[in-house]
C-alpha positions as CSV (number, residue, x, y, z in Angstrom):
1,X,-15.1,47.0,37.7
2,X,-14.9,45.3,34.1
3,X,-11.0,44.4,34.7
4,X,-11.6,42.7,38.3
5,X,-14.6,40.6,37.3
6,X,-12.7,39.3,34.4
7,X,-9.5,38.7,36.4
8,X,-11.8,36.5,39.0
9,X,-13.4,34.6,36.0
10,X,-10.1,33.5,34.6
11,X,-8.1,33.3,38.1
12,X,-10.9,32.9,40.9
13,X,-9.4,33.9,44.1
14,X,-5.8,33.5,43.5
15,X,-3.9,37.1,44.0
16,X,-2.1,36.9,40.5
17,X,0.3,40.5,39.1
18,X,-0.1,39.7,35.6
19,X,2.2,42.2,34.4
20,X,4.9,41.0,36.9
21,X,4.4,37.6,36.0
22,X,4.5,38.3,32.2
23,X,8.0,39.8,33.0
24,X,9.7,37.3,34.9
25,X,8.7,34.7,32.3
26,X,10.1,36.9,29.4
27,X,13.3,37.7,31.0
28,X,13.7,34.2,32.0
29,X,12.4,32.3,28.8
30,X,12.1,34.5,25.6
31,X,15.0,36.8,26.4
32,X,17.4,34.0,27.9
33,X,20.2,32.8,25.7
34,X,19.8,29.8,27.5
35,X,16.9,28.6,26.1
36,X,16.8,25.3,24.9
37,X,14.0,25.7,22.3
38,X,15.6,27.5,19.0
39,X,16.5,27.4,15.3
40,X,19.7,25.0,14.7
41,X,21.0,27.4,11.7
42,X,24.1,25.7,11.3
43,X,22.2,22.4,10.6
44,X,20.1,24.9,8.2
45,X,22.6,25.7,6.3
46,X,25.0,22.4,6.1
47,X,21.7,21.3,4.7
48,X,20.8,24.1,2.3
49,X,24.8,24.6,1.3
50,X,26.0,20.8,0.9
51,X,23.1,17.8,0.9
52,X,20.2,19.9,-1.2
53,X,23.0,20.6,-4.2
54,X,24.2,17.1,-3.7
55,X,20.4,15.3,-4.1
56,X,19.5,17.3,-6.6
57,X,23.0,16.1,-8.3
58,X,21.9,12.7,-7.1
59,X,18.5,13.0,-8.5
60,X,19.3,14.6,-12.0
61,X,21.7,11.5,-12.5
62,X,19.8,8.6,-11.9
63,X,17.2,10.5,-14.1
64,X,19.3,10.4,-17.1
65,X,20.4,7.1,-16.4
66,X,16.9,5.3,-15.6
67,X,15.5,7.3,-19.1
68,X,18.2,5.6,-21.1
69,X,17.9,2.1,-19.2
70,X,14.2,2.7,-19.8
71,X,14.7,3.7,-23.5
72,X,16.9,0.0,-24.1
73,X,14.5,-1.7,-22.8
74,X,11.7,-0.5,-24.6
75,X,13.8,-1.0,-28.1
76,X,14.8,-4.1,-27.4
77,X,11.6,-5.3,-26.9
78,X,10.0,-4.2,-29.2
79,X,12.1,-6.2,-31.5
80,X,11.6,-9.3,-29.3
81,X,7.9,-9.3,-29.6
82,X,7.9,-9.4,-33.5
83,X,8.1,-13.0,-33.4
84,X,6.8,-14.8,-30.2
85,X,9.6,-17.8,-30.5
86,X,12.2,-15.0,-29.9
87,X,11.2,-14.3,-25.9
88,X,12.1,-18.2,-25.7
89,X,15.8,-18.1,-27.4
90,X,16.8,-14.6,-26.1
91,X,16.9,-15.7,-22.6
92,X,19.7,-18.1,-23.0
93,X,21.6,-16.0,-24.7
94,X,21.4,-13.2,-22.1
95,X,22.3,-16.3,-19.5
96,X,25.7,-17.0,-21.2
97,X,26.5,-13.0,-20.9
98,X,25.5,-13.1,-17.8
99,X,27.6,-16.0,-16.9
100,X,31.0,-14.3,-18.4
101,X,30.1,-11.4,-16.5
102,X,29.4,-12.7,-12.8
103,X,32.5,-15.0,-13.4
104,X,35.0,-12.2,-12.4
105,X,31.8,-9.9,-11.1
106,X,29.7,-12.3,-8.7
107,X,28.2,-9.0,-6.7
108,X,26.2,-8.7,-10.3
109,X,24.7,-12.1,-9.7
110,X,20.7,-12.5,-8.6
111,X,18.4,-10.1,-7.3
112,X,21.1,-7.5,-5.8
113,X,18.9,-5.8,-3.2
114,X,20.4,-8.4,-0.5
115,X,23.5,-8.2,-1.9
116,X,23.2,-3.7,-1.5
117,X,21.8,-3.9,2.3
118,X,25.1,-6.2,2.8
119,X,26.8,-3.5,1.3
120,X,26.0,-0.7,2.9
121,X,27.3,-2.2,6.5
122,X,30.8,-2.0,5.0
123,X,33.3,0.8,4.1
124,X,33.4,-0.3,0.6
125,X,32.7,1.3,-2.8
126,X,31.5,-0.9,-5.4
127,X,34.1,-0.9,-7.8
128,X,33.2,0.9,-11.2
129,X,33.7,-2.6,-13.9
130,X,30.9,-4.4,-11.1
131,X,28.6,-1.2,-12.0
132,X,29.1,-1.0,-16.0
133,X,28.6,-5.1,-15.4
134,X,25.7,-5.0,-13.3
135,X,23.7,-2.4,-16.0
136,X,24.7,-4.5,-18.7
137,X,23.4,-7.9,-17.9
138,X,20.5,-5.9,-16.3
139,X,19.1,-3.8,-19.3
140,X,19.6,-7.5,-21.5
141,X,17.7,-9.2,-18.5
142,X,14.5,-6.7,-18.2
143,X,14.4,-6.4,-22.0
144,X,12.3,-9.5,-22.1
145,X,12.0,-13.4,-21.4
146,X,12.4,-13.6,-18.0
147,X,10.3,-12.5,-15.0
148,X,12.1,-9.9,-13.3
149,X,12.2,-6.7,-11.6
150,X,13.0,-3.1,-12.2
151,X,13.7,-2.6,-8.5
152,X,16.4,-5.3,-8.1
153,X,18.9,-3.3,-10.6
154,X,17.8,0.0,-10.0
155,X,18.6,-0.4,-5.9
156,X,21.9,-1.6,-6.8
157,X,23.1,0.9,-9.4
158,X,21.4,3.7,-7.3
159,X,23.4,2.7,-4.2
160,X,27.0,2.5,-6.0
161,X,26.4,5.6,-8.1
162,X,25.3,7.7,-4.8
163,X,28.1,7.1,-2.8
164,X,30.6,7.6,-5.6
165,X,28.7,10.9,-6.4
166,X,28.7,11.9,-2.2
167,X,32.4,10.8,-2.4
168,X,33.0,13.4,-5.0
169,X,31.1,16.2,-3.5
170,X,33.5,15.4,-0.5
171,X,31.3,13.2,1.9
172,X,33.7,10.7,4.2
173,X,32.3,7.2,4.7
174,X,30.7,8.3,7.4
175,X,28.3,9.1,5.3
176,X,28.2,6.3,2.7
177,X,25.0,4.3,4.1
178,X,22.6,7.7,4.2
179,X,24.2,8.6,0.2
180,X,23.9,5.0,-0.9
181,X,20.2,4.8,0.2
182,X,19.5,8.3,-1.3
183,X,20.8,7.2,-4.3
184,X,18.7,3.5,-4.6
185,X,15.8,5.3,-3.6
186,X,16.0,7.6,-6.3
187,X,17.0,5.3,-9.4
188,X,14.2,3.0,-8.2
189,X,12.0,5.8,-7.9
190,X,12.4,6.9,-11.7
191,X,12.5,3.1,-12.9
192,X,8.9,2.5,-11.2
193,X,7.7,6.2,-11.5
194,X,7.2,5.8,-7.7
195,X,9.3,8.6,-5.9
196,X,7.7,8.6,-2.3
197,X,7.3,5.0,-2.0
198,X,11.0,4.2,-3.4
199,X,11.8,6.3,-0.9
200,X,10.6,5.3,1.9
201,X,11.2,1.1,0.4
202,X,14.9,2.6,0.8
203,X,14.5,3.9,4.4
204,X,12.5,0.0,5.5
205,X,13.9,-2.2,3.4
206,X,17.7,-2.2,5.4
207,X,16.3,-3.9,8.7
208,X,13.1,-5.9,9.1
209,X,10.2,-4.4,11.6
210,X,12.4,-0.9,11.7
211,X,12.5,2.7,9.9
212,X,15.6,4.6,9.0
213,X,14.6,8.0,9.0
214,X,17.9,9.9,8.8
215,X,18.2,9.9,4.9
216,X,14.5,11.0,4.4
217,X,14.4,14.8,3.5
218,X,17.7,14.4,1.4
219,X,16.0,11.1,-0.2
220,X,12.8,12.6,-0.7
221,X,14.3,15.6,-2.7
222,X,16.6,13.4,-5.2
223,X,13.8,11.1,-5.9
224,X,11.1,13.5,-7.1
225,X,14.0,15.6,-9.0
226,X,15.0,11.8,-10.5
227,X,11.5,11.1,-11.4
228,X,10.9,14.7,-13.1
229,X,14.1,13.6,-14.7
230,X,12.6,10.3,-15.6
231,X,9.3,12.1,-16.4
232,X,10.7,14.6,-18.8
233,X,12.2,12.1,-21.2
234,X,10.4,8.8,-20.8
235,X,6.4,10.4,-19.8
236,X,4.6,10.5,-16.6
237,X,1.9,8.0,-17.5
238,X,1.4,4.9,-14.7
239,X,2.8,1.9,-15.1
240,X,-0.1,-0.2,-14.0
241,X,-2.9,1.1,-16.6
242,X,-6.3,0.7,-15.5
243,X,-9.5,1.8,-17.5
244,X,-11.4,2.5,-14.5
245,X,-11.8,3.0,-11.0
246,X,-11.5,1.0,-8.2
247,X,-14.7,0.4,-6.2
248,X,-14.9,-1.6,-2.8
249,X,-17.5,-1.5,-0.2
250,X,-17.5,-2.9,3.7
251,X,-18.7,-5.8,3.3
252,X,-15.5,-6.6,1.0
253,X,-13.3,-6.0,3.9
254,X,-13.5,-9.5,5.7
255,X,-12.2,-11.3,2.1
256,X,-9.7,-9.0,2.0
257,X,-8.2,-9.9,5.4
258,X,-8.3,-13.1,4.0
259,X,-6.8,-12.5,0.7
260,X,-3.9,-11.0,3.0
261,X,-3.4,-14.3,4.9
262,X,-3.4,-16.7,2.1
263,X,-0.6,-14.3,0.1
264,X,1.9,-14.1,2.8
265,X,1.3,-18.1,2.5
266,X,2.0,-18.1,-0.7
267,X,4.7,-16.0,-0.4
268,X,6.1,-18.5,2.6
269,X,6.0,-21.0,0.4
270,X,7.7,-18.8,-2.0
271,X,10.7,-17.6,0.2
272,X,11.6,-21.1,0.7
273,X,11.7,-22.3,-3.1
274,X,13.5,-19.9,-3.9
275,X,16.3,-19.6,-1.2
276,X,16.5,-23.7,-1.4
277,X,17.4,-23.6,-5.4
278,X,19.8,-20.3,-4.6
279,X,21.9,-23.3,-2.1
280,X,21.2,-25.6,-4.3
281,X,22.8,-23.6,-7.4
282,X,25.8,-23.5,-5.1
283,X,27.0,-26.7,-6.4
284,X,27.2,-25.2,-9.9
285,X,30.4,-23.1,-11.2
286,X,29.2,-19.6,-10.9
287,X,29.8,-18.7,-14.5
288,X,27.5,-22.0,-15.2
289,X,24.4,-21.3,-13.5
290,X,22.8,-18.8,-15.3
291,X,22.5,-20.6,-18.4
292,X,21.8,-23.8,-16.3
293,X,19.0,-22.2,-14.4
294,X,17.4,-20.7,-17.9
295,X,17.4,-24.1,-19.7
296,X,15.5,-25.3,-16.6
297,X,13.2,-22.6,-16.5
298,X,12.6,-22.6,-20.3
299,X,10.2,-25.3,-20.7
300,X,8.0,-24.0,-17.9
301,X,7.9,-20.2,-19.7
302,X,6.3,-22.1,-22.8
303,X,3.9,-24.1,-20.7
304,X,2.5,-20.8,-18.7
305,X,2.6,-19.2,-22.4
306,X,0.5,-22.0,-23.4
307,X,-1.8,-21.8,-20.7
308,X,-2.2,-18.1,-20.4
309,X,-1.6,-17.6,-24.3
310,X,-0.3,-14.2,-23.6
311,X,3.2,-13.1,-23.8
312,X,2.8,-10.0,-22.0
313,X,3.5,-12.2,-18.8
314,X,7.9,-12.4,-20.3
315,X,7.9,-8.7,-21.4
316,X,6.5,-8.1,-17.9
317,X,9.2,-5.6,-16.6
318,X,9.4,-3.2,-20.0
319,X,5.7,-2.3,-19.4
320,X,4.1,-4.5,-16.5
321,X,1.0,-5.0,-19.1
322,X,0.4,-8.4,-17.4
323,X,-0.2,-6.6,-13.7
324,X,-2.8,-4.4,-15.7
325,X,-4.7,-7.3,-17.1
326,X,-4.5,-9.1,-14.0
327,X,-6.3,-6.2,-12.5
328,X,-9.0,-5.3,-14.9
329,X,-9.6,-8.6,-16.6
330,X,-11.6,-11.9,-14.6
331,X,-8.8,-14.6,-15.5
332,X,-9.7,-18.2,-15.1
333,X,-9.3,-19.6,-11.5
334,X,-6.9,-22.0,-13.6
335,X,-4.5,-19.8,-15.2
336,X,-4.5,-17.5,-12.1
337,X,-3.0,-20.6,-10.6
338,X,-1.0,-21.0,-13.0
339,X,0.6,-18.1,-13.2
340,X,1.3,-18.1,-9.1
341,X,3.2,-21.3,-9.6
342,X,4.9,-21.0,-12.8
343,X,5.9,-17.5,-11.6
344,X,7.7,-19.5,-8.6
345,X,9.2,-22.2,-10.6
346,X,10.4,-19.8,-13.4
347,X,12.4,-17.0,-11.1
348,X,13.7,-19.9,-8.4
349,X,15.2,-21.2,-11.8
350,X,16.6,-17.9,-13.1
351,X,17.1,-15.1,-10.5
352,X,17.9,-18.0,-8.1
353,X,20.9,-18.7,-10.4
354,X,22.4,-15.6,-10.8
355,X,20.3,-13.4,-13.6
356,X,19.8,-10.2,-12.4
357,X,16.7,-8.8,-11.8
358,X,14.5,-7.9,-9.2
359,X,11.6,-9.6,-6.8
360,X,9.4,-6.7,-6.7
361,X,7.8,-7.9,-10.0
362,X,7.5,-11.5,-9.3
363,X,5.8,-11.2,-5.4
364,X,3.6,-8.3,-7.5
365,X,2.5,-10.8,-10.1
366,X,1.7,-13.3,-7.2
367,X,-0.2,-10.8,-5.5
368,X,-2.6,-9.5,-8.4
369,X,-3.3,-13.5,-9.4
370,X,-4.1,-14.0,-5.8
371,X,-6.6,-11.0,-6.3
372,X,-8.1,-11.8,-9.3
373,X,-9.2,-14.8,-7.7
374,X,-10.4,-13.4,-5.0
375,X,-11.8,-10.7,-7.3
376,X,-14.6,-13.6,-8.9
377,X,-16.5,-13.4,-5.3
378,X,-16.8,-9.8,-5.8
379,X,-16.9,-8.8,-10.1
380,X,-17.2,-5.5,-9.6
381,X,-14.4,-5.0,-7.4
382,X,-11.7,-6.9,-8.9
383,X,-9.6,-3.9,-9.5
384,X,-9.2,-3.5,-5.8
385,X,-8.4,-7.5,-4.8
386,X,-6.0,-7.2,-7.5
387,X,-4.1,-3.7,-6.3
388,X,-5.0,-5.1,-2.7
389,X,-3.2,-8.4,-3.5
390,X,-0.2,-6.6,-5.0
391,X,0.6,-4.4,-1.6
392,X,0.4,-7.5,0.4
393,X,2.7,-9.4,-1.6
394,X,5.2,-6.7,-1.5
395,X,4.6,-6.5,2.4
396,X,5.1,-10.0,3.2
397,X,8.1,-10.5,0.9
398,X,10.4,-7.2,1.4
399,X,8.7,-6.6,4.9
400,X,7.9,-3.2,3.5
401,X,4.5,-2.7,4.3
402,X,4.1,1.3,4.2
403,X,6.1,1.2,1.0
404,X,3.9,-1.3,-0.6
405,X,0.6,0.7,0.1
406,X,2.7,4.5,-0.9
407,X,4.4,2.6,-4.0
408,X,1.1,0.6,-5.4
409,X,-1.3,3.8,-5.3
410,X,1.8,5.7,-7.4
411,X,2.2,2.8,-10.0
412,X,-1.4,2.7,-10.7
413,X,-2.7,6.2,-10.0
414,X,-5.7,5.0,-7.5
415,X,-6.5,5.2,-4.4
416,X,-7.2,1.9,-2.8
417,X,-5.4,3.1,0.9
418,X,-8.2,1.3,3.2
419,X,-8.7,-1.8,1.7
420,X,-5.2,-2.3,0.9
421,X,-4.2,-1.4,4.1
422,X,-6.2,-4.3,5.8
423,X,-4.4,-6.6,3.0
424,X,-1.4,-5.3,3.8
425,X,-1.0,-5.5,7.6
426,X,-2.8,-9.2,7.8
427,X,0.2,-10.4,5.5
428,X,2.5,-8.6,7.2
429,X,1.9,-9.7,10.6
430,X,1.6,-13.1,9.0
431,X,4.5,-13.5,7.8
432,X,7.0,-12.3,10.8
433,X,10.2,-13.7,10.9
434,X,11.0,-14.4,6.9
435,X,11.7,-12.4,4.2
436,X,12.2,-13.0,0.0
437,X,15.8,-10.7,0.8
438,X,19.1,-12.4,2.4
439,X,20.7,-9.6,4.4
440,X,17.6,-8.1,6.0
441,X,18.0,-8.3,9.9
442,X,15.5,-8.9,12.5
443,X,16.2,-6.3,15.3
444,X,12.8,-8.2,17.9
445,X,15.2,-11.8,17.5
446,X,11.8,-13.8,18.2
447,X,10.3,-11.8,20.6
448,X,7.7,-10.2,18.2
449,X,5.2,-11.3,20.6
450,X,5.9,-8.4,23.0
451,X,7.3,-6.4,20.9
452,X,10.4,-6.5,22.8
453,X,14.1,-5.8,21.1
454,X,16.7,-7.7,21.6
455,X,19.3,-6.2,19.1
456,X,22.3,-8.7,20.0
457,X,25.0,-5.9,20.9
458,X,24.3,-4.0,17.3
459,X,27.2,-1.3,16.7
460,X,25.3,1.9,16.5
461,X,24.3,3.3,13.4
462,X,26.4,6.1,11.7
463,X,25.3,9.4,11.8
């Protein structure tokens, strides 16, 4: 009586042979070797057998590497700030290095994250004198004087030394883009002690307004075994220090927006001073225009000294002291201004002329100054316009906008996801269509507006 009632609540009237029907579906699903639902093994073990050994490999390189970068930079330095007057004269002669280096090695020239994502569209290997050049002039660049970032460098090396590692662990160039991003998302990820967000910067940064997922597990995996690397040697502390915590509240959130739309603006304004003086350096010998830029750019690094009467601003990418001010301490309206422009003038002068370092730093800089001004409507919650301001600088110039919210909470160890998030899509969405890197592509070719691709016959990706 017990069985029929309960087979009429669960089937009504329908006439169902449970057991029967429980059969059929067992010999036709579970126990058919036909089934399309099942473990790939061999993918399990390809995985397990050849890319886990290899990203570990990967990840314990660019550890060692990144801690010794990190330990030059910190030396140097150190000397440097003994006597203020230095961080002026050192510059030039890292420009006339530079110069002899990029006059037989021009891929060591500039930022060199435009010049990777070029890269990895070819069947090349950068040649092994353009990688001992490129971490030269780069360990003398970040050492101090000039405004420039870790990122820059780190993507570059990461990418040559990853596919020269996957090439001797027996990978084919079909291949070499997923190794070469494994590899810059790993260096960058111990340079910035950011291994998720490096990562997935790696994975956005190739194509504007799309996601490369295929080098994610494998990337993932060599850039937390690079930052424990990093970690073990060089300490786990964050790079942007901040005393306390960040507070925000709702009624916050409508500034915010707004602090979103005047940094991409900024950073508009930005992209095209800088790629104009990049042509316009053109017109200068290539082994000239690093020392040419620097004695341009030298007078404007002692005015915003003068102004801001803190150096910490040209030792910014040895311990990024000046994005921890810019978050904690209520600058002057004024020398928030200044430091957004003189930040422009002073890296379209030197990274525009060929001295390596990265953009990260700068469009970081931009961001917190744009949210400490923001960050005198609200006193209490400067430390959020200024983290806020940072992740939507990053968005709007690499066109990285989950990468600037992952890589921003990492650097500073807080947790400013929501309002960041609102900074970070407003500028994003602002700024469509431009971006601080040569070599990104637009797969939507101006029809953002529907969301629409029109990928102009792209050759597919390789597997």
């Amino acid at each position: 009586m017990m069985k029929r009632l309960i087979k009429h609540l669960i089937f009504g009237d329908r006439k169902v042979e449970v057991r029967e029907r429980l059969k059929r579906l067992c010999k036709k699903d579970l126990c058919s070797i036909n089934m399309n639902i099942k473990i790939d093994s061999i993918s399990i073990i390809f995985f397990l057998g050849r890319w886990l050994p290899l990203s570990i490999a990967i990840g314990i390189t660019m550890g060692i590497i990144a801690s010794f970068m990190d330990l030059l930079l910190v030396g140097i330095n150190s000397y440097l700030k003994t006597d203020t007057i230095y961080l002026f004269i050192y510059p030039i002669l890292v420009a006339a290095v530079t110069g002899a280096v990029i006059k037989n090695n021009p891929e060591v020239a500039g930022p060199g994250i435009g010049f990777s994502i070029l890269h990895l569209r070819t069947k090349k290997y950068i040649r092994f004198r353009t990688i001992i050049g490129k971490l030269l002039v780069s360990i003398l660049t970040l050492s101090g004087g000039f405004i420039a970032g870790r990122e820059g460098p780190s993507f570059f090396l990461g990418i040559a030394i990853g596919e020269w590692v996957g090439k001797a662990y027996g990978f084919g160039k079909k291949f070499k883009n997923m190794l070469g991003l494994i590899g810059g998302g790993a260096f960058t990820g111990a340079l910035l002690k950011a291994p998720l967000g490096s990562s997935i910067f790696a994975m956005e940064i190739e194509n504007m307004y799309d996601f490369d997922y295929r080098p994610f597990v494998p990337m993932i995996v060599s850039s937390i075994v690079s930052y424990l690397t990093f970690s073990f040697f060089r300490g786990n502390h964050a790079f942007i220090r901040l005393s306390h915590k960040a507070v925000w509240t709702l009624d916050s959130i409508p500034y915010i927006i707004a602090m979103g739309f005047v940094v991409s603006l900024i950073i508009y304004a930005y992209t095209l001073f800088f790629h104009f003086f990049v042509k316009v350096s053109r017109m200068i010998p290539i082994g000239r225009r690093p020392v040419v830029g620097t004695v341009m750019a030298i007078p404007f690094m002692v005015l915003l000294y003068l102004i801001s009467k803190n150096p910490d601003i040209l030792s910014a990418p040895v311990h990024m002291n000046i994005l921890s001010n810019l978050a904690q301490i209520k600058f002057s309206i004024l020398i928030d201004m200044a430091i957004i422009f003189f930040t422009i003038i002073i890296t379209s002068f030197t990274l525009g002329f060929g001295i390596p370092g990265g953009l990260i730093l700068p469009v970081l800089i931009i961001g917190a100054a744009t949210g400490n001004i923001f960050g005198h409507i609200f006193p209490d919650q400067i430390v959020m316009f200024s983290l806020a301001g940072m992740g939507a600088g990053l968005s709007a110039g690499a066109k990285t906008p989950l990468a600037a919210i992952v890589m921003i909470t990492e650097m500073s160890h807080d947790d400013v996801v929501i309002p960041m998030t609102a900074a970070v899509i407003t500028s994003y969405i602002v700024s469509f269509g431009y971006s601080l890197y040569l070599g990104q592509e637009n797969i939507f070719r101006s029809n953002l507006k529907d969301f629409t691709p029109t990928t102009r016959n792209y050759p597919p990706k390789e597997a």
